[in-house]
GUBANU-544323 format. One record per residue (C-alpha): residue in three letters; residue number from 1; x, y, z. Coordinates in Angstrom, 2 decimals, padded with zeros to 5 digits, always signed. Example, Ala and Ser with C-alpha at 12.3 -4.5 7.8 and 13.67 -1.06 7.14 Angstrom:
! residues 2
{"Ala",1,{+012.30,-004.50,+007.80}}
{"Ser",2,{+013.67,-001.06,+007.14}}
This chain:
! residues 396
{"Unk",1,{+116.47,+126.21,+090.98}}
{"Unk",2,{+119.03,+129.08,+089.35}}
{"Unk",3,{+119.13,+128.25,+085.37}}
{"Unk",4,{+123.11,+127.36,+086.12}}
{"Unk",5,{+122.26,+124.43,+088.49}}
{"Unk",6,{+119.86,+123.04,+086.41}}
{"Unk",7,{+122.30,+123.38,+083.38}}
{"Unk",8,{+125.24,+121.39,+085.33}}
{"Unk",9,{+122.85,+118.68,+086.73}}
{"Unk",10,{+122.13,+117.94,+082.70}}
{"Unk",11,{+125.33,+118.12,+081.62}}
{"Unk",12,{+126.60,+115.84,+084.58}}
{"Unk",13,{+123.88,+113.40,+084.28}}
{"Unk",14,{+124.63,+110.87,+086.91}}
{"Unk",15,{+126.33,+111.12,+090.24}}
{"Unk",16,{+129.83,+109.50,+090.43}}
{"Unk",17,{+129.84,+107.81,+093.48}}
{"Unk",18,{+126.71,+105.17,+092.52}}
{"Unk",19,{+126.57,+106.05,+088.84}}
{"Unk",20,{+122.48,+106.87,+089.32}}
{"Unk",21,{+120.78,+109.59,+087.46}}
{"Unk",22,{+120.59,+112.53,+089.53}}
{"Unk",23,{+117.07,+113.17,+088.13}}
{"Unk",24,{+114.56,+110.46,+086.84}}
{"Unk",25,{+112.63,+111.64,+083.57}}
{"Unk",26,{+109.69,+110.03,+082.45}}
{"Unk",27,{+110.68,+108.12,+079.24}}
{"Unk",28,{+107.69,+109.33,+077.20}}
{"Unk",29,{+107.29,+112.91,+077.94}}
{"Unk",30,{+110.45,+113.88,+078.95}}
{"Unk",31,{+109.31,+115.50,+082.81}}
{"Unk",32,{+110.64,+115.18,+085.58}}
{"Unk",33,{+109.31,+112.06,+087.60}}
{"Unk",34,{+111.49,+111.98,+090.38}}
{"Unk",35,{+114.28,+114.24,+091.72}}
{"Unk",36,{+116.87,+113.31,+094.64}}
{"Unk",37,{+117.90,+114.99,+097.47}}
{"Unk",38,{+120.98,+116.78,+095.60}}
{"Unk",39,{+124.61,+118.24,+097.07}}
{"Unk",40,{+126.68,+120.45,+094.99}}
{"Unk",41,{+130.26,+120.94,+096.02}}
{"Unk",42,{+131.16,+124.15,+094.54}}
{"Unk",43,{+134.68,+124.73,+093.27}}
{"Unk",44,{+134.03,+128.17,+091.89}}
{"Unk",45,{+136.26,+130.61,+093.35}}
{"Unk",46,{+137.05,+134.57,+092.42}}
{"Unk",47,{+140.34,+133.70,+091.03}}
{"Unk",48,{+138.23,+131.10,+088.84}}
{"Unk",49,{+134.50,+132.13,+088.48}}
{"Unk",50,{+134.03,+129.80,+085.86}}
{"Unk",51,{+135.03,+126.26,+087.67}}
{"Unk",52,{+132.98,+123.40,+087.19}}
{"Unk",53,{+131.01,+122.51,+089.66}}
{"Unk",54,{+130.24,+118.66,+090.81}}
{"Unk",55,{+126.56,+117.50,+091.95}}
{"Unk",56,{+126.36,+114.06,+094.47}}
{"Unk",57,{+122.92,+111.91,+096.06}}
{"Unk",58,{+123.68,+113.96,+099.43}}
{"Unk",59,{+123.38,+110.47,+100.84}}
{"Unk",60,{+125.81,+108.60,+098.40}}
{"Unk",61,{+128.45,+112.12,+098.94}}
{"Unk",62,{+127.57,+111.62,+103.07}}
{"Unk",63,{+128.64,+107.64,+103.18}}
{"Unk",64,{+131.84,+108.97,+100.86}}
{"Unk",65,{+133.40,+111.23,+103.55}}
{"Unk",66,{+131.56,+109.27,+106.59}}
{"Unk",67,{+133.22,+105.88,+105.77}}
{"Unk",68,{+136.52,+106.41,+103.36}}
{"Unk",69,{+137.38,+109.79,+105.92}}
{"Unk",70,{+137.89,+111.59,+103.02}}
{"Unk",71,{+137.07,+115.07,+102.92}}
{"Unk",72,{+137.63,+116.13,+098.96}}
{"Unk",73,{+135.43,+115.74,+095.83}}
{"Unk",74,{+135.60,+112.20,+094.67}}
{"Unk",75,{+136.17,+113.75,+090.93}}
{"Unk",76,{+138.15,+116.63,+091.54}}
{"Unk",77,{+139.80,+115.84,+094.61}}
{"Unk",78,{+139.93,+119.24,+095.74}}
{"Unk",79,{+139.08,+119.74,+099.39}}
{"Unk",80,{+135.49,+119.90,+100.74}}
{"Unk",81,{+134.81,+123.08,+103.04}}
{"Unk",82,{+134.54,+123.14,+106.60}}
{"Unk",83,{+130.18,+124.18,+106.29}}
{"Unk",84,{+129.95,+121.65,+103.66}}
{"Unk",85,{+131.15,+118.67,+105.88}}
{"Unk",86,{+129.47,+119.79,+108.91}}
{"Unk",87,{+126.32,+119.50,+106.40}}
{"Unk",88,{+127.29,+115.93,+105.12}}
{"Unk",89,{+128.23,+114.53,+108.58}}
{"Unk",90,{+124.41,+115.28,+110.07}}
{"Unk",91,{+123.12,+113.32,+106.92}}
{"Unk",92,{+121.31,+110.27,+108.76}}
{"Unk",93,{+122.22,+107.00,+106.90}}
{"Unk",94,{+119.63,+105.47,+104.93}}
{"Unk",95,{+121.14,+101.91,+105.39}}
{"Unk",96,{+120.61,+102.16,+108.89}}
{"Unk",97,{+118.26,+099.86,+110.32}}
{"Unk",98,{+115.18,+101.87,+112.43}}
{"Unk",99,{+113.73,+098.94,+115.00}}
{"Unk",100,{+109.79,+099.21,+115.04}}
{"Unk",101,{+108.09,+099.73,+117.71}}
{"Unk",102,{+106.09,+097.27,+119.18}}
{"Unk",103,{+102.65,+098.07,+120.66}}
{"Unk",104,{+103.52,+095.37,+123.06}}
{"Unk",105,{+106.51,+096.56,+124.76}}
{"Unk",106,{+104.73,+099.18,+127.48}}
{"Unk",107,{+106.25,+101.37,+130.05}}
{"Unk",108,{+106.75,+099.50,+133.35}}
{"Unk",109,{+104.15,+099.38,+135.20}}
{"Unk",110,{+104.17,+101.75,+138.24}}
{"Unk",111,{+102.47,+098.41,+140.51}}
{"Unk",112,{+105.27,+096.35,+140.06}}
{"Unk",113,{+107.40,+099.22,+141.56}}
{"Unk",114,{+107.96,+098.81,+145.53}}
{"Unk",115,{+109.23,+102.15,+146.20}}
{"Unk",116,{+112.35,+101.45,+146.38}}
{"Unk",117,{+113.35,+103.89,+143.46}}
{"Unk",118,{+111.61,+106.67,+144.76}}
{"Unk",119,{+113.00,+106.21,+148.12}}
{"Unk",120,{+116.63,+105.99,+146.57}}
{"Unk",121,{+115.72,+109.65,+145.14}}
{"Unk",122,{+114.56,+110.71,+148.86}}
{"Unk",123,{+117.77,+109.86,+149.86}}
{"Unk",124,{+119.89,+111.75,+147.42}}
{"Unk",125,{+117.88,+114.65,+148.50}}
{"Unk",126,{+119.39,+117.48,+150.71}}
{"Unk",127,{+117.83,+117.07,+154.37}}
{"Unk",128,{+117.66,+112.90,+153.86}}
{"Unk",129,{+114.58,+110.95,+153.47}}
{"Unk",130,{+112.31,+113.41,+155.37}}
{"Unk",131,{+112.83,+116.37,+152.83}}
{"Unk",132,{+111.42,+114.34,+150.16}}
{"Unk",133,{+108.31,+113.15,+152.37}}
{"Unk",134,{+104.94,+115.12,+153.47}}
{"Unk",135,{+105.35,+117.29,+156.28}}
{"Unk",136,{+104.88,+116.03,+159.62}}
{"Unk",137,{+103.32,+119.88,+160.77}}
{"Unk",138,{+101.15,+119.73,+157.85}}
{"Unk",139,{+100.85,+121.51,+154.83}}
{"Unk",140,{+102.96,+124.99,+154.27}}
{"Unk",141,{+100.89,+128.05,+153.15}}
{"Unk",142,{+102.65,+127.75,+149.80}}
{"Unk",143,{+102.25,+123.80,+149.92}}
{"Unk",144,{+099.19,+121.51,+148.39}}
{"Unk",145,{+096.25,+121.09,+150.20}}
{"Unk",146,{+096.66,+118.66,+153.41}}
{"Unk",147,{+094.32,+116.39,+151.27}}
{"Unk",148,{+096.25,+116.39,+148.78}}
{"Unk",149,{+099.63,+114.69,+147.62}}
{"Unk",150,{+102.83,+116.02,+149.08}}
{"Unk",151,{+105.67,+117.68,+146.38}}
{"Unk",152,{+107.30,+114.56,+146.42}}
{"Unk",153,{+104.63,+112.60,+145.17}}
{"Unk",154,{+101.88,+109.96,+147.13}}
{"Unk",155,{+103.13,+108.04,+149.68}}
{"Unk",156,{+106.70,+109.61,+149.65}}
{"Unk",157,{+107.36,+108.76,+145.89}}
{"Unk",158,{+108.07,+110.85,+143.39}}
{"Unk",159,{+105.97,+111.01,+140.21}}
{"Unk",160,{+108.05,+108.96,+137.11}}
{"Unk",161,{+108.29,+111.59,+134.06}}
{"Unk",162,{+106.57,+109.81,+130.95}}
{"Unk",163,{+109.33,+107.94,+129.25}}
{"Unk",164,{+108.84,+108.53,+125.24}}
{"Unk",165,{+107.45,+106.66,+123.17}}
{"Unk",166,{+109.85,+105.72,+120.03}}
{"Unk",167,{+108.65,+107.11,+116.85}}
{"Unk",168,{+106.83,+104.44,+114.65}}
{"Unk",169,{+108.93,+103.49,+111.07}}
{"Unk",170,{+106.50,+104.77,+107.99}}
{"Unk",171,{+105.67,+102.19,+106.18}}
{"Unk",172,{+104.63,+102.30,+102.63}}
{"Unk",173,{+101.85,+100.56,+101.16}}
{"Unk",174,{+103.72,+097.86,+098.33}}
{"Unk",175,{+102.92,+098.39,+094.71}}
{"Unk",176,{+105.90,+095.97,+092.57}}
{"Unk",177,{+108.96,+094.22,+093.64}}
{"Unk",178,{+111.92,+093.26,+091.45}}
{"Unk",179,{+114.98,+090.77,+091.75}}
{"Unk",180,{+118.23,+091.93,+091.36}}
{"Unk",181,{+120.68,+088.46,+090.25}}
{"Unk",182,{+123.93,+089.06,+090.37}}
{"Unk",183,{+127.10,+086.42,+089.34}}
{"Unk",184,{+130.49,+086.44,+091.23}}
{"Unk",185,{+132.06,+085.18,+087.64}}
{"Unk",186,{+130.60,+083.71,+085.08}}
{"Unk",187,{+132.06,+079.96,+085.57}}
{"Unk",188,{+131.80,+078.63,+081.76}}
{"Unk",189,{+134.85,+077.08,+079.73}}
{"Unk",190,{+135.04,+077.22,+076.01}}
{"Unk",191,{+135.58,+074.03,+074.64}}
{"Unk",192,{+139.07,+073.87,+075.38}}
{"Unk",193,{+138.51,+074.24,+079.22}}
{"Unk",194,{+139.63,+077.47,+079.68}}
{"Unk",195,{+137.47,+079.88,+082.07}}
{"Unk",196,{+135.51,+082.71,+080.32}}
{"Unk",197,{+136.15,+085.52,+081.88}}
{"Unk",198,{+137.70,+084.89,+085.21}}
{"Unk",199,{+137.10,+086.91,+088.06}}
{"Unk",200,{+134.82,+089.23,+086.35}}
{"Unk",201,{+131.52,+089.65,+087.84}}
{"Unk",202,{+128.37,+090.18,+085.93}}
{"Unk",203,{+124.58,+090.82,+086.49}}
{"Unk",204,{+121.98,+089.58,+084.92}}
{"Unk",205,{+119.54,+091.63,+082.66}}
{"Unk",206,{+116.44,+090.27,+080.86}}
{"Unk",207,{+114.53,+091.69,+078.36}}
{"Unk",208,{+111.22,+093.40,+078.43}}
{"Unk",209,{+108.93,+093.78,+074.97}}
{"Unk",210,{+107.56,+096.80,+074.16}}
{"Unk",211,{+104.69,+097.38,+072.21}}
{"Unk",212,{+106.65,+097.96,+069.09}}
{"Unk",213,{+108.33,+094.65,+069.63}}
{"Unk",214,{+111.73,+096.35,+070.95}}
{"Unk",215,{+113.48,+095.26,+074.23}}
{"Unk",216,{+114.50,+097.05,+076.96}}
{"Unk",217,{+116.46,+095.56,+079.78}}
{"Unk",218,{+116.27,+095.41,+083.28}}
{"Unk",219,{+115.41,+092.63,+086.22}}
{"Unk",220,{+112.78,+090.33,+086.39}}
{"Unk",221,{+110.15,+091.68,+088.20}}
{"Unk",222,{+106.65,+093.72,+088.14}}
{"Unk",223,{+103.55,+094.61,+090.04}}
{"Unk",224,{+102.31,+092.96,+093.00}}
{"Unk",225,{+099.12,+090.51,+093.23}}
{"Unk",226,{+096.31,+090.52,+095.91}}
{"Unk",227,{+095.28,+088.09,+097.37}}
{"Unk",228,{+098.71,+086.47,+095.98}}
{"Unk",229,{+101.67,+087.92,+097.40}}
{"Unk",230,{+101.56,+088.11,+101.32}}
{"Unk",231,{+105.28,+089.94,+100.75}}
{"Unk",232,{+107.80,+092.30,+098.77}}
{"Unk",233,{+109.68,+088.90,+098.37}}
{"Unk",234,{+106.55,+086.69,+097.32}}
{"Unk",235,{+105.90,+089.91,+094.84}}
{"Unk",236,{+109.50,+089.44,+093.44}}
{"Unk",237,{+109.91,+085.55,+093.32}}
{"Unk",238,{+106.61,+085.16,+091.44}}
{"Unk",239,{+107.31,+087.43,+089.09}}
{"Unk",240,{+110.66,+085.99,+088.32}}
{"Unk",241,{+109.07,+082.47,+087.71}}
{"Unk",242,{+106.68,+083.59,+085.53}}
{"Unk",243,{+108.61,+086.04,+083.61}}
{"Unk",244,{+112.18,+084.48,+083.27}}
{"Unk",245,{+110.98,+080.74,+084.22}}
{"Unk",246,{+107.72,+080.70,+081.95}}
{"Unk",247,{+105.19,+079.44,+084.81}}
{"Unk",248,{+101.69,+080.13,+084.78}}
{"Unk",249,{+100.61,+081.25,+087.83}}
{"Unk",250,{+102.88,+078.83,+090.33}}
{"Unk",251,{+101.06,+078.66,+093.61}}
{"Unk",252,{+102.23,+079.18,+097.32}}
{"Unk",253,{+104.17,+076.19,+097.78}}
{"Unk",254,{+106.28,+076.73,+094.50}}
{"Unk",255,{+106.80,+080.29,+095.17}}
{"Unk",256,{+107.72,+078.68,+098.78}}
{"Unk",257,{+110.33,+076.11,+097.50}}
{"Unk",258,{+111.93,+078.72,+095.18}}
{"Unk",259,{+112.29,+081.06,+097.90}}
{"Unk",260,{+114.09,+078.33,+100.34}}
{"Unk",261,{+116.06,+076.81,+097.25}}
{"Unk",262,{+117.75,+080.98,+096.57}}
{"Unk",263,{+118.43,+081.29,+100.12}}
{"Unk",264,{+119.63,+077.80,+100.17}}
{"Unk",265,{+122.26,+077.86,+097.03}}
{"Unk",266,{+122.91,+081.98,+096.95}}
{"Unk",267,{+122.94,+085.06,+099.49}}
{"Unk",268,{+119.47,+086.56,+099.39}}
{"Unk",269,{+118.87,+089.87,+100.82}}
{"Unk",270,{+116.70,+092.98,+101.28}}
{"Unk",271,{+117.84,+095.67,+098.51}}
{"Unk",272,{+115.56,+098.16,+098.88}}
{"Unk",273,{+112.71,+098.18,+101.26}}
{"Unk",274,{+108.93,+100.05,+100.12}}
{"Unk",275,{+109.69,+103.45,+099.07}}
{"Unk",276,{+107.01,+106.31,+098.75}}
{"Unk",277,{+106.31,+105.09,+095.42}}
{"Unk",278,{+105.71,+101.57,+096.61}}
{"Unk",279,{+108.82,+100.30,+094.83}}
{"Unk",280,{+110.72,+097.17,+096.93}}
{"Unk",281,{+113.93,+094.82,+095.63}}
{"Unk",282,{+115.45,+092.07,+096.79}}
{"Unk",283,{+119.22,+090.74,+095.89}}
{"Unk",284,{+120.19,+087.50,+095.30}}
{"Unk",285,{+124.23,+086.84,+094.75}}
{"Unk",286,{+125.48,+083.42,+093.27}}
{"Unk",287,{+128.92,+082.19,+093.08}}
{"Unk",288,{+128.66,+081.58,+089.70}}
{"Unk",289,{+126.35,+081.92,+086.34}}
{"Unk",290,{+126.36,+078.42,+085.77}}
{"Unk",291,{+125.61,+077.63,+089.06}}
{"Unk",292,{+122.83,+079.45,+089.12}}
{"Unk",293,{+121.63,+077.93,+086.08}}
{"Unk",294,{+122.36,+075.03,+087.09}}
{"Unk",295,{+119.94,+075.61,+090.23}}
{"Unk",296,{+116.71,+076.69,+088.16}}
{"Unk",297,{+116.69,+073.06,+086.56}}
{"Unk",298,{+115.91,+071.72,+090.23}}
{"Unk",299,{+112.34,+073.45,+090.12}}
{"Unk",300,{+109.90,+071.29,+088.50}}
{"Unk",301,{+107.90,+073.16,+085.71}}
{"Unk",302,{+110.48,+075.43,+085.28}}
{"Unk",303,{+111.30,+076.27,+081.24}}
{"Unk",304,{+115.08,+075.69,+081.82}}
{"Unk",305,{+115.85,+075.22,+077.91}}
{"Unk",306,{+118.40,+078.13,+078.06}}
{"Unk",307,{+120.97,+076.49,+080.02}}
{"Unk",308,{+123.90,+075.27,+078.47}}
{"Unk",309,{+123.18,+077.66,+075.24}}
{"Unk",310,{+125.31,+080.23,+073.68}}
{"Unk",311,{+125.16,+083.31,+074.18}}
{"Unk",312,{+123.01,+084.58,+071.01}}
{"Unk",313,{+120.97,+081.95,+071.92}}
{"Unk",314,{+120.09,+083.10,+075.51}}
{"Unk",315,{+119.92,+086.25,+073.80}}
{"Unk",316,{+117.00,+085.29,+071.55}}
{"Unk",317,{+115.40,+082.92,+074.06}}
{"Unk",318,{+111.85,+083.07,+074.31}}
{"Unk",319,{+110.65,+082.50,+077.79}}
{"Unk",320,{+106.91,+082.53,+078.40}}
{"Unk",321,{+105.71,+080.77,+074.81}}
{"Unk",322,{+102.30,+079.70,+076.62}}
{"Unk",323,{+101.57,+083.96,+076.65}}
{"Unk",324,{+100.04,+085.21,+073.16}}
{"Unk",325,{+101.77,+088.62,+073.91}}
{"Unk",326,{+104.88,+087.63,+075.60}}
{"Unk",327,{+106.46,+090.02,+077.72}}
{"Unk",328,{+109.85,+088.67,+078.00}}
{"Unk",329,{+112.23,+087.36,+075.69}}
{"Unk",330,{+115.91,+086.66,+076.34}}
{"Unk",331,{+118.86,+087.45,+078.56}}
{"Unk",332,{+122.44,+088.83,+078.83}}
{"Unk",333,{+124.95,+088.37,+081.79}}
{"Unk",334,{+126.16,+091.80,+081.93}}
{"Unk",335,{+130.03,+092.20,+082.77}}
{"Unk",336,{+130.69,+094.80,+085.73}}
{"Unk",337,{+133.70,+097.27,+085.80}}
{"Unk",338,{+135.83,+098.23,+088.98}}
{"Unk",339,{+134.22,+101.48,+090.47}}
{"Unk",340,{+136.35,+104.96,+089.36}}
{"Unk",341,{+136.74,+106.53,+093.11}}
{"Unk",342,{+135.36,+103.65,+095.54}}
{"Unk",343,{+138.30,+100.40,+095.80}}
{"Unk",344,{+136.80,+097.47,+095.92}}
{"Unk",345,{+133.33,+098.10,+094.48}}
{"Unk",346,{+131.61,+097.73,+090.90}}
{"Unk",347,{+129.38,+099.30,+088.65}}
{"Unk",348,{+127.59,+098.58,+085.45}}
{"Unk",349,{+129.41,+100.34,+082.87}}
{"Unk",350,{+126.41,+102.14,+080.73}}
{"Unk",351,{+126.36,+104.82,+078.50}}
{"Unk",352,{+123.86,+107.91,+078.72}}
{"Unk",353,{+122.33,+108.45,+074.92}}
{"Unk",354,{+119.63,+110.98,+073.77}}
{"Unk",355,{+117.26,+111.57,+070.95}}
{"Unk",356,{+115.65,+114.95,+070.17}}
{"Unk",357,{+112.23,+114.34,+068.47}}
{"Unk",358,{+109.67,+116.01,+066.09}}
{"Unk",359,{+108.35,+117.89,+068.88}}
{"Unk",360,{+111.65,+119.15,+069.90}}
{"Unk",361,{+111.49,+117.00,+073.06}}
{"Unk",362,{+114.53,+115.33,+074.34}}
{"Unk",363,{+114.11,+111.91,+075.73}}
{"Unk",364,{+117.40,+110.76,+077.48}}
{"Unk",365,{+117.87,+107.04,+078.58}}
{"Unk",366,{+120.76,+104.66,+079.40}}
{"Unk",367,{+122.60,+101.90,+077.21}}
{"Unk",368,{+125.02,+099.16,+078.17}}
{"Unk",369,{+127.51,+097.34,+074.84}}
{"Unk",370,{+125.54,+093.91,+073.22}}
{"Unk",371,{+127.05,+090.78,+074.13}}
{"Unk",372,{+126.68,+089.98,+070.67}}
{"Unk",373,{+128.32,+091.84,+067.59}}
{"Unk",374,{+125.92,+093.55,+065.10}}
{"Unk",375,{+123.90,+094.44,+067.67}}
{"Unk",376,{+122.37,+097.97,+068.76}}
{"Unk",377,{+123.37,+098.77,+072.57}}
{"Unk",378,{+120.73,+097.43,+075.09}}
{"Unk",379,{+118.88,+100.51,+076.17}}
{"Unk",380,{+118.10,+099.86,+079.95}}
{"Unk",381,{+114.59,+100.30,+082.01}}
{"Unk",382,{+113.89,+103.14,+083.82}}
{"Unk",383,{+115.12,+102.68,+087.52}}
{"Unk",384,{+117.76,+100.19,+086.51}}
{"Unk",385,{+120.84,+102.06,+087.50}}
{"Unk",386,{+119.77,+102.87,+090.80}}
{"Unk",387,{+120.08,+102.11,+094.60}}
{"Unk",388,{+118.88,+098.35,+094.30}}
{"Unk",389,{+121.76,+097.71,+091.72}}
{"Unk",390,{+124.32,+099.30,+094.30}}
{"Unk",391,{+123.14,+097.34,+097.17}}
{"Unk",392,{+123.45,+094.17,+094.97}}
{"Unk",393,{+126.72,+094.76,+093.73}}
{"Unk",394,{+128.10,+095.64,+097.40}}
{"Unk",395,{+127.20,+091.86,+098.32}}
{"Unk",396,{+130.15,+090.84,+095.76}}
């Protein structure tokens, strides 16, 4: 990649359509773990050598100009050229649903056939029916062998051409699955009755202790059991009762009844399906945050003790106190923003911070504002801002 590319993918950071990071680092060395399929729309012309230049997900800048019909940067506005679209419009669309193929579903079965197709191709044939049949003189010099079949095929009908068979979906083997909770408003009233915060959507972010005892933020969710989690969704659900609901180890039937009681009370979907690096999500959307609260106290053996606390509280609220090294502790309902170029959609406002250390490294990483004062910003996982946090908040 020319040193100028890799300067303006940096500097830029994220891409502006689904506020990702263009290029995942790993938090402790610095490298590059991941890096998407980039587009660049260049605006540099010789009149202005020096214009900046805007990078895009190629998918995210493709489902831009494929479903708003717009064909100009969503920051600069300016128009996108004629090679560049033709580029964008052949992207395939990842959200498209690719059936899979089932080893069941054979070609039809040549037996079953009565001849009646091949004799409707005779027919079209120049000459009629007899063209398409054997010879009644025999064999031509040029022809097959008398004991052979005729041109046409055995028996007057003509061979079928091998219909192809649909390429299988690659599946990926699964390695963790999260849960992405998003809130249509928050639904509390201060004591007065009035609504906090109406019409404000939020999402919900729980913290994760480090070694050094520090948070960072992110879903509930983690790495997948065998022998316990049949799916992506088992994966996620157990995770989220034993990380944000302090269960040990709830069995199949609890895992069962939780599932049914989110589908039940909320809109649960598939976020992101098994990527390459085994990574899955699921969404769930509630109406409100207390009724979501509200719905955790209906699963027995469930620590509920949070709801109906302030917010500090929830903040500070210690959820698995039967682990000797906890690995959760507290929770924030994180207000969303309306998206800067898509109507209609929302983001998670964050902030992108960075710390040079001894060894001259630069670790970069992203923050959202405290719901508390006198608080340091929340600095997010790894993988938070990504596409399982668009696909949730595009179910608002």
């Amino acid at each position: 990649m020319p040193p100028r590319d890799q300067a303006e993918i940096e500097a830029q950071g994220i891409c502006a359509i689904c506020l990702g990071e263009l290029v995942e680092y790993d938090e402790d060395t610095g490298d590059i773990i991941h890096m998407y399929t980039l587009f660049k729309l260049d605006h540099t012309t010789p009149a202005n050598p020096s214009a900046v230049s805007h990078w895009y997900h190629q998918t995210c800048l493709a489902r831009y100009v494929r479903y708003n019909a717009l064909a100009t940067c969503p920051v600069s506005r300016q128009e996108i050229s004629d090679a560049d679209l033709s580029i964008l419009m052949q992207v395939p669309d990842e959200e498209d649903e690719e059936e899979e193929y089932d080893d069941d579903d054979q070609e039809e079965d040549d037996d079953d056939d009565d001849g009646s197709l091949a004799n409707m191709f005779a027919a079209a044939m120049p000459g009629g029916p007899a063209a398409a049949g054997p010879s009644a003189a025999g064999p031509s010099a040029a022809g097959p062998s008398a004991a052979g079949p005729s041109a046409a095929g055995r028996g007057g009908r003509r061979p079928r051409a091998a219909k192809p068979k649909p390429a299988r979906p690659k599946r990926y083997k699964p390695t963790c699955s999260f849960l992405c909770i998003s809130v249509r408003q928050l639904g509390f009233t201060t004591r007065n009755g009035r609504p906090i915060a109406p019409g404000i959507p939020c999402v919900l972010l729980m913290g994760h202790l480090q070694k050094t005892g520090r948070r960072r933020w992110g879903f509930p969710g983690g790495q997948r059991e065998r022998g316990r989690d049949r799916t992506t969704l088992e994966n996620a659900v157990r995770e989220f009762a034993e990380e944000f609901l302090g269960m040990v180890r709830p069995d199949r039937r609890t895992i069962r009844y939780i599932i049914d009681l989110l589908k039940k009370e909320g809109t649960l979907k598939l976020a992101v399906d098994t990527n390459a690096s085994g990574y899955s999500a699921w969404s769930i959307v509630f109406r409100t945050a207390k009724h979501f609260e509200d719905t955790l106290k209906k699963i027995r053996g469930a620590n509920t003790g949070f709801v109906g606390r302030t917010v500090e509280q929830k903040y500070n609220y210690q959820f698995s106190r039967h682990q000797r090294h906890p690995e959760t502790k507290g929770y924030v309902w994180s207000p969303l923003a309306p998206h800067p170029v898509l109507q209609g959609q929302w983001v998670l406002p964050t902030r992108t911070e960075r710390i040079q250390h001894r060894n001259k490294r630069i670790e970069r990483y992203r923050t959202v504002l405290p719901p508390i004062p006198n608080v340091d910003p929340l600095r997010l996982r790894a993988g938070t801002v990504g596409p399982a946090l668009q696909r949730t908040l595009s179910l608002l």
